[in-house]
C-alpha positions, 0 to 999 in steps of 0.5 A: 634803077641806078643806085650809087656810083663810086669811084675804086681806089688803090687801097681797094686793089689787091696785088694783082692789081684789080678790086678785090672781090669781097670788097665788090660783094661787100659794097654790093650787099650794102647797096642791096640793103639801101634799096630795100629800105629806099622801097619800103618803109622797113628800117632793118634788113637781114641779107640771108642769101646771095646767088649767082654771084659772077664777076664777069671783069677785073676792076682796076684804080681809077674806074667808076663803078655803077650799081643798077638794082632790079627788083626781081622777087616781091614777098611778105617779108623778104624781096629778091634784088638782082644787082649789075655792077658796071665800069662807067667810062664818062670820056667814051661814054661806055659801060661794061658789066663786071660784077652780078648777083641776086642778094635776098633781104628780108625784114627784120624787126627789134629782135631781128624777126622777120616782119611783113614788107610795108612796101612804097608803092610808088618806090616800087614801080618807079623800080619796076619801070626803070628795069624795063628801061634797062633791058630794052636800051 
């Protein structure tokens, strides 16, 4: 399920002249929190674990990065999502992976307690299906 785009400015370049990586896990780890709302009726979401985190390539300024999310894991009060970022290159129409991993988000309530998942059904096969698209194309 594709997420969000954006496109990766200078001031996300580090001296070496590719994104730096927190910056890729911090926009990662918000994305994870939209999605977990985006398949649920839960306002509050707590990362508590993120895993097999790779980057794959260097990002450069001017790309557009992608974020496609899987649904991997569904619990009572948490969900496991497996997030790949690629580079979109709309001239050629190419993508490549340059950044993955697993984030865990569990909901939360007022005091920050975990609480049951009111799943949308609906949100979550739409989810399902489109990451059975994705890894037949």
């Amino acid at each position: 399920m594709l997420i969000s785009r954006e496109m990766v400015l200078n001031m996300d370049i580090a001296l070496n002249e590719a994104m730096f990586g927190g910056d890729m896990m911090a926009r990662m780890d918000k994305v994870a929190g939209i999605t977990a709302s985006l398949l649920s009726r839960n306002r509050r979401f707590l990362t508590v674990k993120v895993s097999e985190l790779l980057f794959h390539s260097p990002v450069r300024a001017g790309e557009i990065i992608e974020f496609h999310i899987a649904l991997t894991r569904q619990g009572n009060t948490s969900m496991t999502l497996q997030i790949e970022v690629e580079v979109y290159e709309p001239v050629s129409d190419r993508r490549r992976e340059v950044t993955s991993g697993q984030f865990v988000m569990v909901a939360v309530d007022e005091q920050l307690r975990p609480e049951p998942i009111l799943w949308k059904p609906e949100m979550v096969q739409a989810a399902l299906e489109a990451h059975q698209l994705r890894r037949k194309g």
